[in-house]
C-alpha positions as CSV (number, residue, x, y, z in Angstrom):
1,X,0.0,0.0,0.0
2,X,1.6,3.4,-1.0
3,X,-0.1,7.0,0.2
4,X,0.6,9.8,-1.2
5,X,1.1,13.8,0.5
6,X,0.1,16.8,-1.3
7,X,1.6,20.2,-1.0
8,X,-1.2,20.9,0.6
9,X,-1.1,18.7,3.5
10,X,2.3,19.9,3.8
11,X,1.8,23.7,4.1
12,X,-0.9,22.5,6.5
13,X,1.4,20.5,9.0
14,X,4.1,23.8,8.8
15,X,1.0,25.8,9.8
16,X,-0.1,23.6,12.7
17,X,3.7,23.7,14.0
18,X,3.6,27.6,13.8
19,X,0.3,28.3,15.7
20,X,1.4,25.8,18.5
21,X,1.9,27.6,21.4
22,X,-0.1,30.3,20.9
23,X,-3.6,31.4,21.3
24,X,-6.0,31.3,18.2
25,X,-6.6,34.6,16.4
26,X,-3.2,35.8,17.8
27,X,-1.4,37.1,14.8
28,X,2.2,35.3,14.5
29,X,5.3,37.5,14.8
30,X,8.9,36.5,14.5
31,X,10.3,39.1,17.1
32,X,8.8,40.6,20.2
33,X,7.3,44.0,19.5
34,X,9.4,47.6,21.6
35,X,6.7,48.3,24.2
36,X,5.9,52.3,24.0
37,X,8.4,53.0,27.2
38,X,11.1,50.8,25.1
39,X,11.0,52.9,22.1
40,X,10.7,56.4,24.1
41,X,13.7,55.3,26.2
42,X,15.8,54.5,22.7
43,X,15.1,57.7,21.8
44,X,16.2,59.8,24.5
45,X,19.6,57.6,25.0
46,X,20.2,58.1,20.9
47,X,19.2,62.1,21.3
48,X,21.4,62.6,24.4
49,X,24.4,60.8,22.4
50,X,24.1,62.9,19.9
51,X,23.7,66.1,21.7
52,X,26.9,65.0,23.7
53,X,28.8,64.7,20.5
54,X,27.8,67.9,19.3
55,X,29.0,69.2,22.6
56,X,32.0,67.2,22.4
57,X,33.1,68.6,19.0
58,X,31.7,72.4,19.3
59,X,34.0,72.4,22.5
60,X,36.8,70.9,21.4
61,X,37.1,73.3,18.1
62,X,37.3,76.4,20.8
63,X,40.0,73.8,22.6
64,X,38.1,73.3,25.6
65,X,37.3,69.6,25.4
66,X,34.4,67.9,28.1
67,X,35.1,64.4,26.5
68,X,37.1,62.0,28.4
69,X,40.7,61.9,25.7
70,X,39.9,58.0,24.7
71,X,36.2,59.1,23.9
72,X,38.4,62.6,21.9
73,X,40.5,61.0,20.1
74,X,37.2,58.1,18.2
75,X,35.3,61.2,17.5
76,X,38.2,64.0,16.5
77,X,40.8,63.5,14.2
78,X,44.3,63.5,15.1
79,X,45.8,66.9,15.4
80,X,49.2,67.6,14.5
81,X,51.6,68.0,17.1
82,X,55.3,69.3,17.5
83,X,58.8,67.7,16.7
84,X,59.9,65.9,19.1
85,X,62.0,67.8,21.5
86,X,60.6,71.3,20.3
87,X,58.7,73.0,23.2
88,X,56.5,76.3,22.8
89,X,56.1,79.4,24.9
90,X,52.8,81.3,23.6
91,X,51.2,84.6,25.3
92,X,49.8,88.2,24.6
93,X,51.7,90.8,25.6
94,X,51.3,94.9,25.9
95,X,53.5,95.8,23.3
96,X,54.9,98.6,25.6
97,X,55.2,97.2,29.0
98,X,55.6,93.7,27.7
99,X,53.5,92.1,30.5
100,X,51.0,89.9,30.2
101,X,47.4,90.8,28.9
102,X,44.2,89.6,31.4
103,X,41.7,91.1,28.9
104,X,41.2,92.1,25.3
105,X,41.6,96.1,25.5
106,X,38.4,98.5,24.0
107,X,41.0,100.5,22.3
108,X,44.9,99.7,22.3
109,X,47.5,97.7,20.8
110,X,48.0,93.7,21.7
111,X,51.6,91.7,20.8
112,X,51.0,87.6,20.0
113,X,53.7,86.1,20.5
114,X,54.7,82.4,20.0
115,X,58.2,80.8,20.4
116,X,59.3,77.7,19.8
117,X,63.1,76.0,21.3
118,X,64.8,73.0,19.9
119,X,65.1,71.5,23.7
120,X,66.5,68.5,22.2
121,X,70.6,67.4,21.7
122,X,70.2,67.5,17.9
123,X,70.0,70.7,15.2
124,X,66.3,70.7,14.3
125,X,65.2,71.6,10.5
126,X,61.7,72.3,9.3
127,X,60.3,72.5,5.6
128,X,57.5,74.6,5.3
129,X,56.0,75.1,1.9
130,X,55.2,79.1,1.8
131,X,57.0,81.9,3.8
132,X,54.7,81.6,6.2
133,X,55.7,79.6,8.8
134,X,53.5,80.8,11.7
135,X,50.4,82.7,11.5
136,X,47.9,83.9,14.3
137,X,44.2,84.0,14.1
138,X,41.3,85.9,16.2
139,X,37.9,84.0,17.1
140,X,34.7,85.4,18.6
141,X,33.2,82.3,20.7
142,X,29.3,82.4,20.9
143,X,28.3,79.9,23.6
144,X,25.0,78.4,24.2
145,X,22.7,76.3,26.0
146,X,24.9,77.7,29.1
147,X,28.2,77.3,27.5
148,X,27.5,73.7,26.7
149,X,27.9,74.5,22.7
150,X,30.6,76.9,21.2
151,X,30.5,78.2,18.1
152,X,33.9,80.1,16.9
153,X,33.9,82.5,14.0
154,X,36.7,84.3,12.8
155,X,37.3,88.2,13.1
156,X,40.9,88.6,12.4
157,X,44.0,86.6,10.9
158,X,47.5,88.0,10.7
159,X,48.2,86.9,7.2
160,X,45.0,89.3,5.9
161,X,46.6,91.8,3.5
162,X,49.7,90.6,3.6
163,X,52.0,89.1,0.6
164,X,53.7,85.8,1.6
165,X,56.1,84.5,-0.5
166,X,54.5,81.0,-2.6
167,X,58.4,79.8,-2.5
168,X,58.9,77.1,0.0
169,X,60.9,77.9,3.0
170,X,63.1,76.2,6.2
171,X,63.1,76.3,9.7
172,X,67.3,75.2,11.7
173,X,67.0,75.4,14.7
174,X,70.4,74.5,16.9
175,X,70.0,73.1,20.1
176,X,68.6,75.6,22.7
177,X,68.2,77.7,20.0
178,X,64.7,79.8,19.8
179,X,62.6,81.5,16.9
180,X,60.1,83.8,18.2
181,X,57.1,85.1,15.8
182,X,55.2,87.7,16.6
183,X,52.3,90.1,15.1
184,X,50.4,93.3,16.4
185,X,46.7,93.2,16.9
186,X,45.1,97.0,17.2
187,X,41.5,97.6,18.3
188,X,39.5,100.9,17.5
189,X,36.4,102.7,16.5
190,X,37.4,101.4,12.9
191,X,36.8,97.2,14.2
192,X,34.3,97.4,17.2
193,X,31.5,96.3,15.1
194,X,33.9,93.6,14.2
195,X,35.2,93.0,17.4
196,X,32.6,93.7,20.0
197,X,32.9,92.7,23.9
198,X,32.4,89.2,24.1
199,X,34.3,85.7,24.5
200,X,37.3,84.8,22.3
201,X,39.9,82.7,21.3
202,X,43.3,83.9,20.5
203,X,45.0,81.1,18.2
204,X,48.4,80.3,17.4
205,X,49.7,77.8,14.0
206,X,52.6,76.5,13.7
207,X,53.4,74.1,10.6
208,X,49.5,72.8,10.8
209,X,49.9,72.1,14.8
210,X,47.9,75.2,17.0
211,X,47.2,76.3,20.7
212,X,45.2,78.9,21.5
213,X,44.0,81.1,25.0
214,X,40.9,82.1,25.8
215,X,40.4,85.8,26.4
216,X,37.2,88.5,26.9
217,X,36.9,91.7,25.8
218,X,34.6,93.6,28.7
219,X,31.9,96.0,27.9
């Protein structure tokens, strides 16, 4: 005796197997469903990682960094950095006394001054591929949200109507040995729209590498 089994009978039997288990009239489903508190709670943990990050970055670009340096260094990328055994000295001067500056002045005259030392045992030598081998740069910080974002725009760079050479240039520095660059900064009637009182960063490059201090201009 021989029987024979349809398709039929066999979509049947899957069906059987599937609805075992379960209550009749429930719909099937191959994956639990995100209850409403599941999916509200994914939200908020995705939205606060992204408004970290964008705290995170907007703070680090005015180089005041809140992220712990492992969690930095995923998100940023890697910043240039000095030689090895070349160490930096950068402030803002009164031109005139030479002294340190606490605050941006309403009208005077501010020095920027970076210098670099070859602290190592070795003569040093640089390749740079303009004449301009440092250059300093002026940034109004806006903050919000209580400081917790930054946003930096530019108001002054020292290489603005100026003619640098396009020729490459070096940098030899013998041990101990120090180059110092430096540039003026004025402020007057002619800028205080551009540079009102506020929050700033005062930024120093060097061969792609930078630092910069943070400084206010009062009302």
């Amino acid at each position: 005796m021989s029987s024979r089994i349809s398709p039929r009978d066999d979509y049947a039997a899957i069906r059987g197997i599937m609805s075992n288990g379960r209550k009749r009239g429930t719909p099937y489903s191959g994956h639990r469903r995100a209850t409403p508190l599941q999916f509200t709670l994914t939200v908020v943990l995705l939205a606060s990682l992204l408004l970290l990050a964008m705290a995170g970055i907007t703070r680090y670009t005015v180089g005041e960094p809140i992220l712990p340096d492992w969690l930095a260094k995923v998100i940023h990328h890697r910043q240039p950095a000095l030689p090895p055994g070349m160490t930096y000295d950068f402030e803002i001067i009164n031109p005139t006394t030479k002294s340190p500056v606490e605050v941006l002045p309403e009208v005077g005259t501010v020095e920027l001054r970076l210098a670099v030392t070859n602290d190592s045992a070795l003569p040093m030598k640089m390749h740079f591929p303009t004449g301009n081998q440092s250059e300093f740069i002026v940034r109004r910080v806006f903050n919000y949200v209580d400081g917790l974002f930054a946003l930096p725009l530019e108001v002054w760079r020292s290489s603005y109507f100026h003619n640098i050479s396009p020729r490459p240039t070096d940098l030899v520095l013998q041990p101990g040995q120090t180059k110092v660059y430096s540039t003026t900064f004025t402020f007057n009637a002619l800028n205080a729209n551009q540079v009102p009182a506020g929050e700033y960063r005062v930024v120093a490059v060097f061969d792609g590498w930078d630092t910069s201090m943070p400084m206010s201009k009062p009302l």
